[in-house]
C-alpha positions as CSV (number, residue, x, y, z in Angstrom):
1,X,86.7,32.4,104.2
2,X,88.8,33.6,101.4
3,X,85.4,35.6,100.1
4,X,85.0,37.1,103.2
5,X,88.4,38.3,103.8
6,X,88.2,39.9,100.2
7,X,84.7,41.4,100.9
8,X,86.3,42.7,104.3
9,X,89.1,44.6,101.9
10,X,87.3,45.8,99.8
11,X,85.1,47.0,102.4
12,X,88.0,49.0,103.7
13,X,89.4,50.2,100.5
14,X,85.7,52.0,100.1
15,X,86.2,53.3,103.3
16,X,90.0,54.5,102.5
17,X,88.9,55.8,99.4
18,X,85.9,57.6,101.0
19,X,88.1,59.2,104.3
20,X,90.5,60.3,101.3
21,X,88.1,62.4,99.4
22,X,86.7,64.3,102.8
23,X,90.3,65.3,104.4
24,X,90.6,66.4,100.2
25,X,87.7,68.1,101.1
26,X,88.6,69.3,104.3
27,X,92.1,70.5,103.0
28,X,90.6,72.7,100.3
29,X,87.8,74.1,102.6
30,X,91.0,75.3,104.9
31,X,92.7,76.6,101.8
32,X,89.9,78.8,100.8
33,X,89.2,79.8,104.7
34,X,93.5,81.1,104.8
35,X,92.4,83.2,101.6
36,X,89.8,84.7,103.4
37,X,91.0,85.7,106.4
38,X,94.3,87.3,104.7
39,X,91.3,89.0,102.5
40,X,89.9,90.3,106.0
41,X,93.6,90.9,107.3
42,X,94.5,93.4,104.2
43,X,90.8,94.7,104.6
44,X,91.4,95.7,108.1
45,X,95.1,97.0,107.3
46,X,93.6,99.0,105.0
47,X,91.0,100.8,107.3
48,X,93.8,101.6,110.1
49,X,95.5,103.2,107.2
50,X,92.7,105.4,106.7
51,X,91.6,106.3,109.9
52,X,94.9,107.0,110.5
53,X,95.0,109.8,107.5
54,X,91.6,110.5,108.7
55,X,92.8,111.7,112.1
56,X,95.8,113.7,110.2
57,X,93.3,115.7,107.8
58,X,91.3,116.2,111.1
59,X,93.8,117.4,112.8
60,X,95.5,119.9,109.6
61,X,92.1,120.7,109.5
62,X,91.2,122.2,113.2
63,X,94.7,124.1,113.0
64,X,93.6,125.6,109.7
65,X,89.8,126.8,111.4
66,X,92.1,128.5,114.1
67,X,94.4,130.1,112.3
68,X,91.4,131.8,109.7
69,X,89.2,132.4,113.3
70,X,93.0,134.2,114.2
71,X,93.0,136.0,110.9
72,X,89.3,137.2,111.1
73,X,89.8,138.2,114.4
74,X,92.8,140.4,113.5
75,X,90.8,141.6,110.4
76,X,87.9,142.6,112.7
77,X,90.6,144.5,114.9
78,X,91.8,146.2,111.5
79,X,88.3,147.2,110.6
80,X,87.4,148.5,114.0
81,X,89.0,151.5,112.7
82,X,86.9,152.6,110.4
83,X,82.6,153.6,110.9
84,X,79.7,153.2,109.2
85,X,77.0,156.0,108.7
């Protein structure tokens, strides 16, 4: 009885021993997981942050096509002035 009752702990401490090393296991996976999803968080950041510089140059860059297509215009107007033979 005494044999069996040790065989039955030891059984179990095996089986603590075991459960110990997979939630070790399971913690570190879940570490690693939270570094990569603030790696995906920053990522993402970072791409609003350009798209929204994007959308400014975009933007500085259709007032700057008007304001040359108002200049050649006003050139053109100038120029009407004189012929060509």
């Amino acid at each position: 009885m005494a044999r069996h009752s040790q065989e039955i702990f030891t059984d179990i401490e095996v089986k603590i021993t075991e459960t110990s090393k997979i939630m070790n296991d399971i913690s570190n996976t879940a570490l690693e997981q939270e570094a990569g999803v603030d790696q995906i968080n920053m990522a993402v950041s970072k791409m609003d942050d350009i798209t929204q510089q994007n959308a400014a140059l975009v933007e500085e860059s259709t007032a700057a096509s008007k304001s040359l297509l108002e200049q050649a215009k006003h050139l053109e107007d100038l120029m009407s002035f004189f012929k060509v033979h």
